[in-house]
C-alpha positions in Angstrom: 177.6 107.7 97.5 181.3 106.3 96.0 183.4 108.9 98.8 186.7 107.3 97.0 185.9 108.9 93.4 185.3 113.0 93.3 184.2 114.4 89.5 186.1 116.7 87.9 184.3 117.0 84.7 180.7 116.3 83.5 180.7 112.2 84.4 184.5 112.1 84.7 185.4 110.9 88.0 189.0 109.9 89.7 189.0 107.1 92.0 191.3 107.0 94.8 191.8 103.4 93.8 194.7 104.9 91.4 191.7 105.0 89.0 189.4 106.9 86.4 185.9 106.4 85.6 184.3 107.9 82.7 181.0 107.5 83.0 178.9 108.1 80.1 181.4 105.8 78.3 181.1 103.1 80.7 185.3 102.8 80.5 187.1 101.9 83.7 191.1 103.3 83.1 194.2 102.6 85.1 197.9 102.9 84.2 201.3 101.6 84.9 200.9 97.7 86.2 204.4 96.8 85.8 202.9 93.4 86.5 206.4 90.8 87.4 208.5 94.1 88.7 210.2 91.7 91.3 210.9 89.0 88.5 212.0 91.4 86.3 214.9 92.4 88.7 215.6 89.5 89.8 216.0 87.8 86.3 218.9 90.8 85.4 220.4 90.0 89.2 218.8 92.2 91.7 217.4 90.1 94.3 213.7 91.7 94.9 212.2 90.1 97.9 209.1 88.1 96.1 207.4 87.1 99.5 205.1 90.2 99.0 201.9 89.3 96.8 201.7 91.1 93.0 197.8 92.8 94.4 197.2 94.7 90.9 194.9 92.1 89.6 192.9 91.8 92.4 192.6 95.4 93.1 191.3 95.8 88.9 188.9 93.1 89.6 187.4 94.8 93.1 187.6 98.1 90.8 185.6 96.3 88.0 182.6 94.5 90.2 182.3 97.9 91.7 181.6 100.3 88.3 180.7 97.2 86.2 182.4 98.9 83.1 181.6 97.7 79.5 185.6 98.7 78.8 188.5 98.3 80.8 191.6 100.2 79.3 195.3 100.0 80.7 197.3 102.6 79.9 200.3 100.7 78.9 203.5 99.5 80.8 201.3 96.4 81.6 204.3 94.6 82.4 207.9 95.6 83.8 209.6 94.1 81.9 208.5 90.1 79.6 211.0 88.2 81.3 210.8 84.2 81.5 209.0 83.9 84.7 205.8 81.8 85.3 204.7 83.7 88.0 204.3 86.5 85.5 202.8 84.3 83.1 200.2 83.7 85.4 199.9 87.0 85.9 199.0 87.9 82.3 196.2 84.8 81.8 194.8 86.2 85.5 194.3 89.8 83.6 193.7 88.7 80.2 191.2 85.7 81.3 189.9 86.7 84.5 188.9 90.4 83.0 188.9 89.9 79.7 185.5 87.3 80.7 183.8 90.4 82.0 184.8 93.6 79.7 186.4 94.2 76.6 189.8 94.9 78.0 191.9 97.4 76.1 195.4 96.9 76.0 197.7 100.0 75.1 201.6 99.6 74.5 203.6 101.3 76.7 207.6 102.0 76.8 207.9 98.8 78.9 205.7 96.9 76.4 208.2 96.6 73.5 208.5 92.4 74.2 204.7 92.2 75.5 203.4 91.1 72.4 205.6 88.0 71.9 205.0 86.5 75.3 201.5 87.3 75.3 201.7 84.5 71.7 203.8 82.3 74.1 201.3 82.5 76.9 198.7 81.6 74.8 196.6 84.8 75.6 194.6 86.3 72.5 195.2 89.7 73.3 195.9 93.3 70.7 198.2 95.9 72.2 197.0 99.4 70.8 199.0 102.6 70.9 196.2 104.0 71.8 191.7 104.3 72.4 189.1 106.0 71.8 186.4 106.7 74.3 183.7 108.9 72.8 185.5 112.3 73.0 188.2 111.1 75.6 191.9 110.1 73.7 193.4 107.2 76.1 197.2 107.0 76.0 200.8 105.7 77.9 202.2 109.3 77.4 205.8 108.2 76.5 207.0 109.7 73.4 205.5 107.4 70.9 202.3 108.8 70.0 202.6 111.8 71.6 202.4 114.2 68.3 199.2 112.4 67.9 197.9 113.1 70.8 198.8 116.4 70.8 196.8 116.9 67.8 194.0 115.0 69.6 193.8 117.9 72.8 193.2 120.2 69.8 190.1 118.1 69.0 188.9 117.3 72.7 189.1 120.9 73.8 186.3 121.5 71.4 184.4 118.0 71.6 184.3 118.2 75.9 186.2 115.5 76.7 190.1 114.7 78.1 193.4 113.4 76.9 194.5 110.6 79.6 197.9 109.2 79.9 199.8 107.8 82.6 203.8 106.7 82.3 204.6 110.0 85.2 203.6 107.9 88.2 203.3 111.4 89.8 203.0 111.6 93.5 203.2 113.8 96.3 205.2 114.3 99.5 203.2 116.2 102.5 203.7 115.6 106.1 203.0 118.2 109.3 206.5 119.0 110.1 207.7 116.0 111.8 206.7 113.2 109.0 206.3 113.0 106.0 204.7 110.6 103.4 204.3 110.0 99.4 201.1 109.4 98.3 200.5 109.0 94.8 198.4 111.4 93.0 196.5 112.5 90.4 197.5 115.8 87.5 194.3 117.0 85.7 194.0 119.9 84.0 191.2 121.2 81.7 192.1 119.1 79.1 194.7 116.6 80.3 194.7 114.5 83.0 197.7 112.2 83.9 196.8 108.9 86.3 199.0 107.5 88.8 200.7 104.4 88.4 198.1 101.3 89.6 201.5 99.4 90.5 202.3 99.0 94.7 205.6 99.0 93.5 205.9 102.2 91.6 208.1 105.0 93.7 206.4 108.0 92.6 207.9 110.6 90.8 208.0 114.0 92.5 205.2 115.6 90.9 206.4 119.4 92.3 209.7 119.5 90.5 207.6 120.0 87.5 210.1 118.2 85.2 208.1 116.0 83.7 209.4 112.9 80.6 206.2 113.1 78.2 206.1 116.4 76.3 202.1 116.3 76.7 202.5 116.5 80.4 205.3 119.1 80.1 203.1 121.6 78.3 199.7 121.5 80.2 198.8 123.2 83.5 197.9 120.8 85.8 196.7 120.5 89.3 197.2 118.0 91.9 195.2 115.5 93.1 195.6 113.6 96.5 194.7 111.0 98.3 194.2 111.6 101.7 197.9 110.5 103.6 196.0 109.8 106.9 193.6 107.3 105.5 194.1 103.8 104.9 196.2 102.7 102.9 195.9 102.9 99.1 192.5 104.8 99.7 190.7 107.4 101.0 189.5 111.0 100.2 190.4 112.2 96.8 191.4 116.2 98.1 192.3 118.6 95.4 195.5 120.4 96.0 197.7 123.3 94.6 198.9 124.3 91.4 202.3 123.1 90.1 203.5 126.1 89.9 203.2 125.9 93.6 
């Protein structure tokens, strides 16, 4: 029994690994990599400590020997920003070759994409960037405003075919504590026909997910539900527990 992944749907299941797995479609989905953050800053001045390993490529490859997916789709912002830094170089062949070896990776465009596709040429890495995928009756998408009216006019389709619209670009999270501390955890937002992933990056803050002021129109008009991991387990796992409504 997987005790990080809880279904919400018929063979729809969200993995406390900051991940979903849809399993009829054998299709593994994260979101939000920002793969080079710390370069990225540090290339327009902000010195970001860089002693601290970029994990998000190891963590997709534990994820990937674990479901053994025939797809692996990234839900765009795959990199911070394509700034001239090796180390983020390396970082793209490590995802592209290491992964791209075992599944057919799908690569979709997010806001912090728009200079991907260039150094992906540079790199050497034979790789598409899609605005968005397909999985049987699922519609897989960043979320920011390009390609929004389209997948808007997708949830029509997937309310009626069973399946989910999936975006990330929110990073939500949540804070809870006991009165004395507190912690942010990020979470998951599903709804009955929407759900919204939390950023796969260790670096992402989290946006307050109970403000309910969300940047992607899809997410703005749903009604959605938390998500959390467990605060008191170990880090960056644990129990998936559902929690309250937003308008909470």
């Amino acid at each position: 029994m997987n005790r990080s992944a809880i279904e919400i749907h018929p063979h729809v299941w969200l993995d406390a690994r900051r991940a979903v797995w849809l399993e009829q479609e054998q299709t593994l989905a994260v979101a939000d990599l920002h793969l080079g953050y710390a370069w990225a800053h540090r290339h327009a001045g902000q010195m970001l400590p860089i002693s601290a390993a970029e994990t998000s490529v190891a963590r997709l490859v534990a994820l990937v020997e674990a479901y053994k997916p025939r797809v692996l789709a990234i839900l765009g912002d795959i990199v911070h920003e394509a700034v001239p830094a090796k180390a983020l170089d390396e970082e793209l062949r490590e995802l592209c070759v290491e992964l791209g070896g075992r599944v057919v990776l799908r690569l979709l465009a997010g806001n912090h994409d728009r200079a991907l596709a260039p150094l992906l040429e540079r790199c050497g890495i034979a790789a598409e960037l899609s605005p968005w995928f397909e999985a049987g009756p699922h519609f897989l998408i960043h979320g920011d405003r390009a390609g929004c009216e389209t997948a808007t006019e997708r949830l029509k389709a997937v309310r009626t075919q069973g399946g989910c619209v999936f975006m990330g670009h929110e990073h939500p999270a949540i804070r809870v504590g006991d009165g004395i501390a507190s912690v942010k955890c990020p979470c998951f937002l599903a709804g009955p026909d929407l759900v919204v992933l939390p950023a796969f990056s260790d670096w992402a803050a989290g946006a307050n997910v109970r403000a309910g002021d969300f940047m992607s129109p899809l997410a703005n008009g749903a009604k959605l539900s938390y998500g959390l991991r467990h605060p008191c387990e170990q880090a960056f796992g644990g129990a998936l527990v559902r929690g309250a409504s937003r308008s909470d």
